[in-house]
N, C-alpha and C positions, 0 to 999 in steps of 0.2 A: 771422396764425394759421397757413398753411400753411407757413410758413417755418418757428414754431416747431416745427411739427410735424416737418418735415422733420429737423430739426437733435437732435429729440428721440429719430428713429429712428436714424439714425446714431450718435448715442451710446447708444443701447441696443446695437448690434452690435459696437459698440467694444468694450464690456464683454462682451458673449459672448464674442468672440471671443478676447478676453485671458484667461477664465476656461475656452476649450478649448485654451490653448497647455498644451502638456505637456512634464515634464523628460523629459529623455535622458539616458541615461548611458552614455560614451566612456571607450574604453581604449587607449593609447595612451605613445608616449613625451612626458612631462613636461619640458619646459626652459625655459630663462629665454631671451628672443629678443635681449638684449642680448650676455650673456657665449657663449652656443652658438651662434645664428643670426647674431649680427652684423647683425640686421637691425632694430632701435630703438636711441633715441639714450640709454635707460633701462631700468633692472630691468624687463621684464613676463612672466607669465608664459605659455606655448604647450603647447599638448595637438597632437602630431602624430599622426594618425590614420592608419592604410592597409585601405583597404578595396575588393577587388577591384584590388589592385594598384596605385593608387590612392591617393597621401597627400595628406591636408587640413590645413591649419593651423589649429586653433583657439585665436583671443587668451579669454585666460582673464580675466575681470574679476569682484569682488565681492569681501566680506571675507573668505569661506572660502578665498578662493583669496591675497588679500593674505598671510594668516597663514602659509598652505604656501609661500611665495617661497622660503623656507630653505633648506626642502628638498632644490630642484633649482635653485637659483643657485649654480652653477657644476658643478654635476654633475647629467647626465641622468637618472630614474626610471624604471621602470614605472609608471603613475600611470592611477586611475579617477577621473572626474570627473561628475558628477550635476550636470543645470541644465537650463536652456533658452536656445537655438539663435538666433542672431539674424544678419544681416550689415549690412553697415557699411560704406562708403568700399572695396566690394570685398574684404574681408576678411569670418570669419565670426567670430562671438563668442559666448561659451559663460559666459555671467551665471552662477559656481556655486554651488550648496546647500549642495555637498560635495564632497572632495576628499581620494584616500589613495594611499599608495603603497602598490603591488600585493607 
């Protein structure tokens, strides 16, 4: 019984706490990290960030962002992107909603 219990508050907080993650939205230079950065073995796409002097890389993942690969596969944008913020294997990762060029 206590166990259940235990395992039953835990995934209550699970779920709060997934329903207080909030998007962001970053503005930034737009490129693809294979053809500009040289740094994946494939297409993906990257939202560079500078902020306080400061650049972030953000790997871009989700369909909104599948669909704009176009875009900036082989040529850099100004590009806004709306999502929520994650990291990963030491990199950060920006799941998007949305995505334009500026």
């Amino acid at each position: 019984m206590k166990k259940h219990l235990i395992l039953s508050i835990v995934a209550a907080l699970g779920f709060a706490g997934s329903a207080l993650a909030k998007d962001v939205t970053l503005s930034g230079e737009g490129k693809c990290a294979k053809c500009a950065l040289k740094a994946a073995d494939k297409c993906q796409n990257v939202l560079e960030v500078t902020e306080g002097g400061k650049k972030t890389t953000y790997y871009l993942k989700g369909e909104a962002s599948d669909k704009f690969h176009k875009e900036i596969c082989g040529a850099t944008k100004s590009v806004e992107a709306t999502g929520s913020v994650s990291d990963k294997d030491g990199k950060k990762w920006l799941t998007v909603s949305a995505i334009k060029a500026k």
